[in-house]
C-alpha positions as CSV (number, residue, x, y, z in Angstrom):
1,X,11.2,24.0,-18.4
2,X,14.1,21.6,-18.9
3,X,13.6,18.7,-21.2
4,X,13.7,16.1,-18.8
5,X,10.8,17.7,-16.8
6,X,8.9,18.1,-19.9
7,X,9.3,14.4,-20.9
8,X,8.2,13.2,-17.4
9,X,5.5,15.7,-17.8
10,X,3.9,14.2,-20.9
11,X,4.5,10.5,-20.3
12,X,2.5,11.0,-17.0
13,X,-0.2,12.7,-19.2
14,X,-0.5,10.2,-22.0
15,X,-0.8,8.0,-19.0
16,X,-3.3,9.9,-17.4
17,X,-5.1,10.4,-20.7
18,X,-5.0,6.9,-21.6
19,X,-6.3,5.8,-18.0
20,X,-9.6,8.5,-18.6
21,X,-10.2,7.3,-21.9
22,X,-10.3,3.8,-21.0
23,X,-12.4,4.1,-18.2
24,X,-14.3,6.6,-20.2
25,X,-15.1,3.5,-22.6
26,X,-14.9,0.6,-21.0
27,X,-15.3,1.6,-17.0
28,X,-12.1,-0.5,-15.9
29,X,-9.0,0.9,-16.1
30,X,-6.4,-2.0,-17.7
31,X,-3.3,-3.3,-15.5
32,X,-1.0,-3.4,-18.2
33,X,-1.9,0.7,-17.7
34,X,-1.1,0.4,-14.2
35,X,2.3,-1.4,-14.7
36,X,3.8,0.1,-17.8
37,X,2.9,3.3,-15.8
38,X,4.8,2.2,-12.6
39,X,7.7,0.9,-14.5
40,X,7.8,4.2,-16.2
41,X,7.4,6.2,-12.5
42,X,10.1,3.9,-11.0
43,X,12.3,4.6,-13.9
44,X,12.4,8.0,-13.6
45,X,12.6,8.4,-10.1
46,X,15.7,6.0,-9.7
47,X,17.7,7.3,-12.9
48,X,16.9,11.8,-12.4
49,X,19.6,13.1,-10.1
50,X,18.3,13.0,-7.0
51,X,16.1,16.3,-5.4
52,X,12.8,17.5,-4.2
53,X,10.9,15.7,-6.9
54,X,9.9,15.4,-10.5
55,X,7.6,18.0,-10.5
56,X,9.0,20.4,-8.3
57,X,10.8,23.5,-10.2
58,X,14.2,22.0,-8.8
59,X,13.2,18.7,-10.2
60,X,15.2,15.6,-9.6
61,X,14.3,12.1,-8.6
62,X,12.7,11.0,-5.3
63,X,15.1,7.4,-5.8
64,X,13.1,4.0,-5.3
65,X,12.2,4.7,-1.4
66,X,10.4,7.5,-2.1
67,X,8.6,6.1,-5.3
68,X,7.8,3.0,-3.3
69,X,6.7,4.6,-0.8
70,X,4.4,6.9,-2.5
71,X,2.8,3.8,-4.7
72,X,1.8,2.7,-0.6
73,X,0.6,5.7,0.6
74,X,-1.8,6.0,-3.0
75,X,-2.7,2.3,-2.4
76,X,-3.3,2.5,1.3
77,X,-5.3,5.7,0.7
78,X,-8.2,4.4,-1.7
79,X,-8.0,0.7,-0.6
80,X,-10.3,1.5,2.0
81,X,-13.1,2.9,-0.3
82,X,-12.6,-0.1,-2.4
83,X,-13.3,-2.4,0.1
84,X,-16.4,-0.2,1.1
85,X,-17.2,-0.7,-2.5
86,X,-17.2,2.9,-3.1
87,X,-14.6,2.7,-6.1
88,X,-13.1,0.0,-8.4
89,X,-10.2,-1.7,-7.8
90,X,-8.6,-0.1,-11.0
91,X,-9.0,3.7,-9.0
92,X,-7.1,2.5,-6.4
93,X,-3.8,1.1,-8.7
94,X,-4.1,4.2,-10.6
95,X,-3.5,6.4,-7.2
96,X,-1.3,3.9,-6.2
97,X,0.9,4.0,-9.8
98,X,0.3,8.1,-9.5
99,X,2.4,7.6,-6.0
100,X,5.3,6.4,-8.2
101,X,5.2,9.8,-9.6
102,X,4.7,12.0,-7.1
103,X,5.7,10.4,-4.0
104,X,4.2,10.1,-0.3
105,X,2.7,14.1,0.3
106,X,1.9,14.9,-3.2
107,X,-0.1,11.6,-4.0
108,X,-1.9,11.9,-0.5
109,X,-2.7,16.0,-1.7
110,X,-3.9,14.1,-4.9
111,X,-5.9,11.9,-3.2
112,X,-8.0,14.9,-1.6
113,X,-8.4,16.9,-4.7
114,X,-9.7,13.8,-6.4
115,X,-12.1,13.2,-3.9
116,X,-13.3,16.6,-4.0
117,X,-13.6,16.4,-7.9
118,X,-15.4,13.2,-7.8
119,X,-18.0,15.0,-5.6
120,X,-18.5,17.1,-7.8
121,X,-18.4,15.3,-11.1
122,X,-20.6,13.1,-8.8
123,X,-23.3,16.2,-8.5
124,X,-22.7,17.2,-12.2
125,X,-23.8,13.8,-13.5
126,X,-26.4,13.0,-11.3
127,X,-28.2,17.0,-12.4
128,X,-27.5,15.8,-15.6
129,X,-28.9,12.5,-15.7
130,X,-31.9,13.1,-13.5
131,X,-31.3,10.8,-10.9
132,X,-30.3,13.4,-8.3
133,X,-33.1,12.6,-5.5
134,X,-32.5,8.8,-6.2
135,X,-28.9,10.0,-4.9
136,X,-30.1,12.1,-2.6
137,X,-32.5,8.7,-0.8
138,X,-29.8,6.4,-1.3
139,X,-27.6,8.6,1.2
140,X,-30.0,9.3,3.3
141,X,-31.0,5.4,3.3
142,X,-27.0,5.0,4.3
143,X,-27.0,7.7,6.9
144,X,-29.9,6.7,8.7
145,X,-28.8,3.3,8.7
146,X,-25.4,3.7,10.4
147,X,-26.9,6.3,13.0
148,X,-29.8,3.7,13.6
149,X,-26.8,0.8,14.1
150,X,-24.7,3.0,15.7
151,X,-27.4,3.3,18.4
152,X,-27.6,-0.3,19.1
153,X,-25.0,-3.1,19.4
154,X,-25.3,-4.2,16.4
155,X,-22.1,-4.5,13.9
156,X,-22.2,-1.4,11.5
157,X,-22.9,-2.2,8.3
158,X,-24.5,-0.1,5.1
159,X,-27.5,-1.9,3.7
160,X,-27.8,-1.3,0.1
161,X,-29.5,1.1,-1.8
162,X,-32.7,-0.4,-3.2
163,X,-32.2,1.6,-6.7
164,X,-28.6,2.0,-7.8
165,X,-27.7,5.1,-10.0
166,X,-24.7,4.4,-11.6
167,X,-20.9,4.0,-11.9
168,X,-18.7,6.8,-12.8
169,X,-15.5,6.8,-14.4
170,X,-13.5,7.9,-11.5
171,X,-10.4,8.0,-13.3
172,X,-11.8,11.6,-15.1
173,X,-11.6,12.5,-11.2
174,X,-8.1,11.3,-10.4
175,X,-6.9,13.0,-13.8
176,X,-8.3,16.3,-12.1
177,X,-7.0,15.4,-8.8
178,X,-3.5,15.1,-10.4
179,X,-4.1,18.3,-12.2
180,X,-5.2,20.1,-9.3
181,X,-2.1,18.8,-7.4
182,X,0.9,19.7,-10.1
183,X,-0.6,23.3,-10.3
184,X,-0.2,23.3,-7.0
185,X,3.3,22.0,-6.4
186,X,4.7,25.0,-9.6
187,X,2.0,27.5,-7.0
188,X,3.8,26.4,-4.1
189,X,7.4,26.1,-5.3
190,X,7.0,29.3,-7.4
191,X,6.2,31.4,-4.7
């Protein structure tokens, strides 16, 4: 691995490690995370000669169109579950920062492995905390709701669960989302 890919590499896990401790701690995830990280992203995607991206085994820079656009494509991807209120608005500018990095495909690949992790970190603490039927009711509650409004003319909305179970610290599940993702770009470019 050449130096410059193996300095990219650890600044985006010190910032990865940083954003899952934080939110591990103190469930928000700070801005000045989020910016220092997209200065950082930007940085190193306008200054590395110019190729296939950061983490590819070619390596080389995306340039600031690419970064840019991949901070959109992380931002456009979660802001929709932030305004269902199903994550924090500090999730979505850490996908959207992680689009600095990666650019437009690989945050969007990012975004689905994170999803898929937080399902299951979603499953592993609600076996380990007990409150797996109250997750189980509060979905069906949802369900039943939008099929019953679906029905009728009425403007879809999700009533609230009466019993909430808890936040997670999604940013463990975006860490694993990015892991997932840069395994799979050396996978894929390796081959």
């Amino acid at each position: 691995m050449d130096p410059t890919a193996l300095i990219t590499l650890t600044a985006l896990a010190a910032l990865g490690a940083l954003a899952v401790t934080h939110d591990l701690l103190f469930r928000r995830i700070p801005n000045s995370l989020v910016l220092v990280g997209m200065a950082l992203g930007l940085f190193f995607q306008s200054y590395s000669h110019p190729g296939a991206g950061l983490f590819s085994l070619s390596g080389g820079g995306l340039g600031l169109d690419g970064a840019l656009l991949g901070a959109l494509t992380g931002l456009a991807l979660f802001l929709p579950l932030y305004a269902l209120r199903a994550m924090g608005a500090g999730d979505v500018k850490l996908l959207a920062m992680l689009g600095v990095w990666l650019g437009p495909t690989s945050v969007a690949w990012t975004a689905l492995w994170t999803l898929l992790a937080g399902g299951v970190l979603a499953l592993v603490v609600a076996l380990w905390s007990g409150v797996l039927r109250q997750v189980c009711m509060n979905v069906y509650v949802m369900l039943s709701t939008s099929v019953l409004h679906g029905h009728g003319r009425h403007r879809l909305a999700f009533e609230a669960p009466t019993e909430t179970t808890g936040q997670l610290p999604y940013a463990v599940a975006i860490a694993c989302g990015l892991a997932a993702e840069l395994m799979r770009l050396r996978l894929l470019v390796g081959t």
